[in-house]
DRENMAR-31191 format. One record per atom (N, C-alpha, C, O): x, y, z; atom name; chain. Coordinates in Angstrom, 1 decimal. Layout:
u v w at ch
X Y Z CA A
...
//
This chain:
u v w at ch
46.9 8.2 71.6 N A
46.3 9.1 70.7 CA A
45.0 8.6 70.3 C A
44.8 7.4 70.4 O A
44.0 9.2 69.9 N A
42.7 8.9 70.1 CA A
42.7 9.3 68.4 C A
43.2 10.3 68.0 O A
42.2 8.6 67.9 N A
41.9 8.7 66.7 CA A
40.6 8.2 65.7 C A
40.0 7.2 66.1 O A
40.1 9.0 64.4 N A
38.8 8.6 64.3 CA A
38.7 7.4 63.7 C A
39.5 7.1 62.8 O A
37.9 6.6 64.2 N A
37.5 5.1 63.8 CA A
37.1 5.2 62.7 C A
38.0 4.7 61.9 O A
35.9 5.8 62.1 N A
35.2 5.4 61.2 CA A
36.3 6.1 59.7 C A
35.8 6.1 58.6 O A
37.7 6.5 59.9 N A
38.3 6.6 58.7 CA A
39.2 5.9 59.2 C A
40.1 6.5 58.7 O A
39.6 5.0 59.7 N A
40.4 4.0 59.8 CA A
39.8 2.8 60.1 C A
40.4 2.1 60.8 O A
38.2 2.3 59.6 N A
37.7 1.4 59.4 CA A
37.6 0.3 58.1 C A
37.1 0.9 57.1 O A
38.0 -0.8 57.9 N A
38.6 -1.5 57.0 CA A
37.2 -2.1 56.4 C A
37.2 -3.0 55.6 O A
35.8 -1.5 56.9 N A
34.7 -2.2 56.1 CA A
34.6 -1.4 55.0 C A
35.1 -0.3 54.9 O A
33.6 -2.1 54.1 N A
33.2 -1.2 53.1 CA A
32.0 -0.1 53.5 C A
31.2 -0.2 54.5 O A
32.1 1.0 52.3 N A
31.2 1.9 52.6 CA A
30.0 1.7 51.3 C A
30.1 2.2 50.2 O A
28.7 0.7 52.1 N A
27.4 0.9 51.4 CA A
27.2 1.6 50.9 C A
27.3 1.2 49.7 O A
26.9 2.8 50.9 N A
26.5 3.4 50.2 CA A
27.0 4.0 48.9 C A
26.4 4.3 47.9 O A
28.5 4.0 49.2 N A
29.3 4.0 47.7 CA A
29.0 2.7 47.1 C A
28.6 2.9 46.0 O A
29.1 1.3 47.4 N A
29.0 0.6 46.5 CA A
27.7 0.6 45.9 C A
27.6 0.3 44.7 O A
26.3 0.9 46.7 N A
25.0 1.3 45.6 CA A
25.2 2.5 45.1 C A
24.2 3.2 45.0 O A
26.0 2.8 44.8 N A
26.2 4.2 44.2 CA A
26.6 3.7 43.1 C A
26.1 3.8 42.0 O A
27.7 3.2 43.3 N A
28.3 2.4 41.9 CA A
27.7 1.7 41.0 C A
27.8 1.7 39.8 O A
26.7 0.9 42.2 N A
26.1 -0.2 41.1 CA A
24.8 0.3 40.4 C A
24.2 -0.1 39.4 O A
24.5 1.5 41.3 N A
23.0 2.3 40.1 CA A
23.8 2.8 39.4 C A
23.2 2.7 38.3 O A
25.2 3.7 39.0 N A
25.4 4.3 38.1 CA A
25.8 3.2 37.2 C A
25.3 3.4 36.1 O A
26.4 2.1 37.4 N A
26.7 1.0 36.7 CA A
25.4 0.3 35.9 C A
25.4 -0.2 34.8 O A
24.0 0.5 37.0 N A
22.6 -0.1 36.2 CA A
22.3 1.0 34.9 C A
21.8 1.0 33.7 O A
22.6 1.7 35.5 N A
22.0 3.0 34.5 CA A
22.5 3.3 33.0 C A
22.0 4.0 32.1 O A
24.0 2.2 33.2 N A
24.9 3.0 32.0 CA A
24.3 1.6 31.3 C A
23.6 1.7 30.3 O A
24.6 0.8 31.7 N A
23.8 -0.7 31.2 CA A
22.4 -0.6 30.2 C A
22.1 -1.0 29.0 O A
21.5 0.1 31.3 N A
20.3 0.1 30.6 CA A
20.1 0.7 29.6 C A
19.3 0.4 28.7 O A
21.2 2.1 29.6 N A
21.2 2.9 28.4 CA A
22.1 2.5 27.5 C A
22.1 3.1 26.5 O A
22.8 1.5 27.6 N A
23.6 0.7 26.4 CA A
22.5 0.3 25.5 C A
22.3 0.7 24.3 O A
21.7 -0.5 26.3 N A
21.0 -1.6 25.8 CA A
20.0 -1.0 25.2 C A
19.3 -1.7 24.4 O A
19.6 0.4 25.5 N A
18.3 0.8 24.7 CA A
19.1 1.1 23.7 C A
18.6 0.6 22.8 O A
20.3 1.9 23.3 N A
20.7 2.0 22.3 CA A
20.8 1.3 21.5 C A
20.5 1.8 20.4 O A
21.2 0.1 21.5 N A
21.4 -0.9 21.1 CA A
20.2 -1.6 20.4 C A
20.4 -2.3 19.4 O A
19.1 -1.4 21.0 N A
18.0 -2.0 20.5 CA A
17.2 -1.1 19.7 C A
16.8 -1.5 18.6 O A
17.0 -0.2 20.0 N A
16.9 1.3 18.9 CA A
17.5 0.8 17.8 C A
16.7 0.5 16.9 O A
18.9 0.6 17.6 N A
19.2 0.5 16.3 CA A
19.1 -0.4 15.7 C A
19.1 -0.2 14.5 O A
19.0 -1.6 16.2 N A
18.6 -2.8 15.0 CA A
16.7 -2.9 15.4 C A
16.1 -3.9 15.0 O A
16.2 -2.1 15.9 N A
14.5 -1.6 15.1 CA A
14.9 -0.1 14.3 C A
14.0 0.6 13.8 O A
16.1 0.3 14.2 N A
16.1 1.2 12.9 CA A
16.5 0.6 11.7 C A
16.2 0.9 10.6 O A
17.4 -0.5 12.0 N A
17.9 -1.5 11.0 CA A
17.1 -2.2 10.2 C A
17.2 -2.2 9.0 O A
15.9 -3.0 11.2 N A
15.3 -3.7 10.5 CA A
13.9 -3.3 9.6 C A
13.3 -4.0 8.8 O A
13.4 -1.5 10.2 N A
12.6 -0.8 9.4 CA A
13.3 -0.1 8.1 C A
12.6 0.3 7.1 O A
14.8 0.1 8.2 N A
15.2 0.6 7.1 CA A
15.1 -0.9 6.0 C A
14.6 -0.9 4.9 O A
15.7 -2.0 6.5 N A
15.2 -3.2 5.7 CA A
13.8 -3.6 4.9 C A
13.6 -4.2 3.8 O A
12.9 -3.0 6.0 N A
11.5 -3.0 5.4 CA A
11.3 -2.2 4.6 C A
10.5 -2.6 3.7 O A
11.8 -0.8 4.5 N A
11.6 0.0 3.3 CA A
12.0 -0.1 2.2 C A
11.4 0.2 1.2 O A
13.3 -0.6 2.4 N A
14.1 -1.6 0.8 CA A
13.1 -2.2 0.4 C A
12.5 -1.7 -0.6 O A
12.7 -3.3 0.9 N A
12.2 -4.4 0.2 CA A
10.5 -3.4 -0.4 C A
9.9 -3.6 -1.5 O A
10.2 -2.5 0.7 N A
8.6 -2.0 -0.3 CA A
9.0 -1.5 -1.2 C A
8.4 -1.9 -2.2 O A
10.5 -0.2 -1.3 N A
10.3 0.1 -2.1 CA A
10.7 -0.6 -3.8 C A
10.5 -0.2 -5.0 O A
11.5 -2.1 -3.3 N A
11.2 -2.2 -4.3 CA A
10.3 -3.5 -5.0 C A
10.4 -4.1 -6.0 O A
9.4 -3.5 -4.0 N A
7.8 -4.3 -4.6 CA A
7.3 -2.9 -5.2 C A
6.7 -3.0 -6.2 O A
7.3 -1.7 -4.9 N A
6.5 -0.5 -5.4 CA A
7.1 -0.3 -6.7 C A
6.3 -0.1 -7.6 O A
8.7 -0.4 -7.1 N A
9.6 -0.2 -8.4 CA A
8.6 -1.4 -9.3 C A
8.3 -1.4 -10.5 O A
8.4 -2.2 -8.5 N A
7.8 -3.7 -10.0 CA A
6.2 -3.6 -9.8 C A
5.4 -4.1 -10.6 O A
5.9 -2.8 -8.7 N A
4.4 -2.6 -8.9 CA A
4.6 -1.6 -10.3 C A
4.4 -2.0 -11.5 O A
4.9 -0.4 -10.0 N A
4.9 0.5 -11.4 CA A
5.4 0.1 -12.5 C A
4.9 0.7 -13.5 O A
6.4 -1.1 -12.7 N A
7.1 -1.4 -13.8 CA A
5.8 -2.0 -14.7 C A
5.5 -1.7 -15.9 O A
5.1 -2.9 -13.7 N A
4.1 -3.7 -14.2 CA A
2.7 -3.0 -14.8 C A
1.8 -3.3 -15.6 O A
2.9 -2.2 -14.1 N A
1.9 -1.0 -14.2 CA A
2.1 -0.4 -15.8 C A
1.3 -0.3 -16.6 O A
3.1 -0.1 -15.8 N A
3.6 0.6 -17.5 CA A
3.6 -0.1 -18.3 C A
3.5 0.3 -19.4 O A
3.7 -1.6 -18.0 N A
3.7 -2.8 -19.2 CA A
2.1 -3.0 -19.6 C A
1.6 -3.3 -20.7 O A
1.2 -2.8 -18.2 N A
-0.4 -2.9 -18.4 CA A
-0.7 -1.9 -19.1 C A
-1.4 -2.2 -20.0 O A
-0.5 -0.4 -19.1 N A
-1.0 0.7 -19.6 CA A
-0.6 0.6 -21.0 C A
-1.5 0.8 -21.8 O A
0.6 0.2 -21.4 N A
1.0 0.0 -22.8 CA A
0.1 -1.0 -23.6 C A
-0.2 -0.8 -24.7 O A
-0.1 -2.1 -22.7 N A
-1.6 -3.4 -23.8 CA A
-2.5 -2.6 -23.6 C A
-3.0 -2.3 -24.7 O A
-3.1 -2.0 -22.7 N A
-4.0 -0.8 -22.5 CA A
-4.5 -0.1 -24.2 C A
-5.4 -0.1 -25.0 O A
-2.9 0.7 -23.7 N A
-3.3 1.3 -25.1 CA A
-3.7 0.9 -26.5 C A
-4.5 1.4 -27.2 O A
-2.9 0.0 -26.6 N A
-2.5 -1.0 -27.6 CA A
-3.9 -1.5 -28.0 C A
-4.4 -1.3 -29.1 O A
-4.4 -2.1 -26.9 N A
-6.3 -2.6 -27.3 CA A
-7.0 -1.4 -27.7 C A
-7.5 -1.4 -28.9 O A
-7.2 0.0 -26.7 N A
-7.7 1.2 -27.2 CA A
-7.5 1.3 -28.7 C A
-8.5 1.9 -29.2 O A
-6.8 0.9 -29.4 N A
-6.2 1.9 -30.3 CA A
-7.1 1.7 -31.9 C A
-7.8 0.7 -31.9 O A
-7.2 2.2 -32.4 N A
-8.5 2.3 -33.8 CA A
-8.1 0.7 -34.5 C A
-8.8 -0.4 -34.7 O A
-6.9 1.1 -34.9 N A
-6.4 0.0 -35.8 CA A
-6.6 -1.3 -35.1 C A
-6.8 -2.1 -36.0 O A
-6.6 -1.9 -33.8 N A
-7.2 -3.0 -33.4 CA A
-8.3 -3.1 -33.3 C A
-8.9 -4.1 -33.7 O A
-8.8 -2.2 -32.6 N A
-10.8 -2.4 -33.0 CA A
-11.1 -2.7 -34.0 C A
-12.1 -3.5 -34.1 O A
-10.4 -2.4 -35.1 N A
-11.0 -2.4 -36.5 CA A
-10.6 -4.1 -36.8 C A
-11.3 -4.9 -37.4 O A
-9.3 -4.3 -36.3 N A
-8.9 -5.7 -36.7 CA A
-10.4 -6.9 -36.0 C A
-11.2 -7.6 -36.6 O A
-10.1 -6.6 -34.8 N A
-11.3 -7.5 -33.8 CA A
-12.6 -6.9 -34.5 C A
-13.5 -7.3 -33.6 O A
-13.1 -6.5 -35.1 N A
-14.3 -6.0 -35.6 CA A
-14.3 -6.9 -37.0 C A
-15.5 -7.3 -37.3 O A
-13.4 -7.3 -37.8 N A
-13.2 -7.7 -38.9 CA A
-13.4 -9.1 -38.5 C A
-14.3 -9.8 -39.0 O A
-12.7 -9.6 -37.4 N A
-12.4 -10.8 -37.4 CA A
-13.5 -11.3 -36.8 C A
-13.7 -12.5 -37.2 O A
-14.5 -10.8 -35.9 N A
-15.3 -11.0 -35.4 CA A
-17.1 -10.6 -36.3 C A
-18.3 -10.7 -36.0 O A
-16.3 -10.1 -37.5 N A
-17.8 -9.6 -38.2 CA A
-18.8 -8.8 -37.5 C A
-20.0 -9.0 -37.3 O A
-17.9 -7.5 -37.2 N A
-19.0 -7.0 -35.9 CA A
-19.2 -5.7 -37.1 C A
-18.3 -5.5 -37.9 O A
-20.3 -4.9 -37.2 N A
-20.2 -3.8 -38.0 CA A
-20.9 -2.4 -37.0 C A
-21.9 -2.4 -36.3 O A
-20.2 -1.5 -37.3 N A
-20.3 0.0 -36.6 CA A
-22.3 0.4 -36.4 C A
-23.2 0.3 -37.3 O A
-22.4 0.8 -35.6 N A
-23.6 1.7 -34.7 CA A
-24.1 2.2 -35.8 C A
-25.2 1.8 -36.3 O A
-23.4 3.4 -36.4 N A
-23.3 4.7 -37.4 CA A
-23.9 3.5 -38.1 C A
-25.1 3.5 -38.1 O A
-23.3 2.6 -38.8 N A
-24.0 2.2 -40.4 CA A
-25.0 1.5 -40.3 C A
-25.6 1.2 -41.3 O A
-25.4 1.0 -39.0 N A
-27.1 0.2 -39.2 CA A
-28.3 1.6 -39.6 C A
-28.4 2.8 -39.3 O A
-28.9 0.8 -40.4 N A
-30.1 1.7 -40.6 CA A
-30.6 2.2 -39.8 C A
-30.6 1.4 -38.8 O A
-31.2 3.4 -39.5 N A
-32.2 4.0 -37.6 CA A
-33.8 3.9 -38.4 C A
-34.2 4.3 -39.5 O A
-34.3 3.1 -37.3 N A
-35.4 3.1 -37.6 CA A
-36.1 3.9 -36.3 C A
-35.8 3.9 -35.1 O A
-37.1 4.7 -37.1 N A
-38.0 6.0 -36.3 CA A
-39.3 5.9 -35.5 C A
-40.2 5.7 -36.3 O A
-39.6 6.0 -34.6 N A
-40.8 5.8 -34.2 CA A
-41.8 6.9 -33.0 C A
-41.7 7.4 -31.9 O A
-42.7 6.7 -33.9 N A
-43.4 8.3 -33.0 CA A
-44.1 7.6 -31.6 C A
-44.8 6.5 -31.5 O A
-43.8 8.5 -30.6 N A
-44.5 8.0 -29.8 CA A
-45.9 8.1 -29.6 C A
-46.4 7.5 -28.7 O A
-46.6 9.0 -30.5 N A
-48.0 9.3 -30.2 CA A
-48.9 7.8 -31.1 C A
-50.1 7.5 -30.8 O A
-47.7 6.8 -32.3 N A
-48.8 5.9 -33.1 CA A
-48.8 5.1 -32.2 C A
-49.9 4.8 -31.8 O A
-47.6 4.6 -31.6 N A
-47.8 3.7 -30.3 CA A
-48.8 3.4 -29.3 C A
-49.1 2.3 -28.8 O A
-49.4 4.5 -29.0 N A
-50.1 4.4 -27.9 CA A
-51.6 4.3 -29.0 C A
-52.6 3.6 -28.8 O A
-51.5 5.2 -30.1 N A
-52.9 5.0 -30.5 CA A
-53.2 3.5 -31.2 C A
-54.3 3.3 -31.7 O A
-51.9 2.5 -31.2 N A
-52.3 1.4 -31.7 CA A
-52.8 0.8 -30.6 C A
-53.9 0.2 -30.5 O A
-52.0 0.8 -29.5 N A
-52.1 0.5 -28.0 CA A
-54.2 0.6 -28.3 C A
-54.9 -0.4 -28.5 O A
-54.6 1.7 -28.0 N A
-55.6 1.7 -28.3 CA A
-56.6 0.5 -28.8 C A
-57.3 -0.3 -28.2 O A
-56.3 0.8 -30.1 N A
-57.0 0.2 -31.2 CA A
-57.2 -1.5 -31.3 C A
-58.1 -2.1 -31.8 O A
-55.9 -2.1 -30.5 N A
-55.7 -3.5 -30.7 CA A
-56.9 -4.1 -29.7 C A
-57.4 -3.7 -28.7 O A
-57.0 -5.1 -30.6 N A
-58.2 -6.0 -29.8 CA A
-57.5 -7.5 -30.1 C A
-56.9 -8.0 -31.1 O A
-57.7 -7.8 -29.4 N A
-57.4 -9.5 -29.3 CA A
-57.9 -10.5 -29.7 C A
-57.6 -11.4 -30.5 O A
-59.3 -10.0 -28.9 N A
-60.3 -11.1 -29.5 CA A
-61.4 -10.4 -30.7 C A
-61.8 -9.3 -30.8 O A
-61.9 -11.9 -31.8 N A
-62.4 -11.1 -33.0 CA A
-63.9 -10.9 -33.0 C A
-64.5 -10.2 -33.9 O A
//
């Protein structure tokens, strides 16, 4: 009886085993990008924790500044640092007046030598 060789041949068939082993590379590589994707989503969601909360004590710090802010703004401390410092208001100095036209005519008139 004459029979076919090549299905009653005991070697392996190449090309199934690179078949196997690209489907085998392939499932691999796509493990591994998953895998890596997620701890660079891990470690950006980590980064956001930590900004957002340097941004929570940036503003916290921020409202404690705006509050001495105000605090210095406020009448009743000017008036204290004004007291303490002997400083006295714009409004109550005397205004002294000056025409621009005597100016220039003194300008004029001065002589130096007698």
């Amino acid at each position: 009886m004459s029979r076919n060789r090549i299905k009653s041949s005991q070697s392996l068939h190449w090309m199934m085993v690179v078949k196997y082993v690209l489907v085998i590379g392939l499932f691999s590589v796509l493990g591994l990008s998953y895998v890596m994707c997620k701890t660079h989503i891990f470690t950006l969601a980590q980064q956001v924790k930590e900004q957002e909360k340097k941004l929570a004590q940036t503003e916290e710090e921020n409202s404690k500044l705006d509050l001495v802010i105000n605090q210095l703004k406020s009448p009743r401390e000017l008036q204290r640092k004004m007291e303490r410092k002997q400083l006295v208001l714009v409004v109550e100095l005397p205004h002294v007046r000056m025409d621009s036209g005597t100016g220039a005519n003194v300008a004029r008139t001065y002589n130096p030598m007698p």
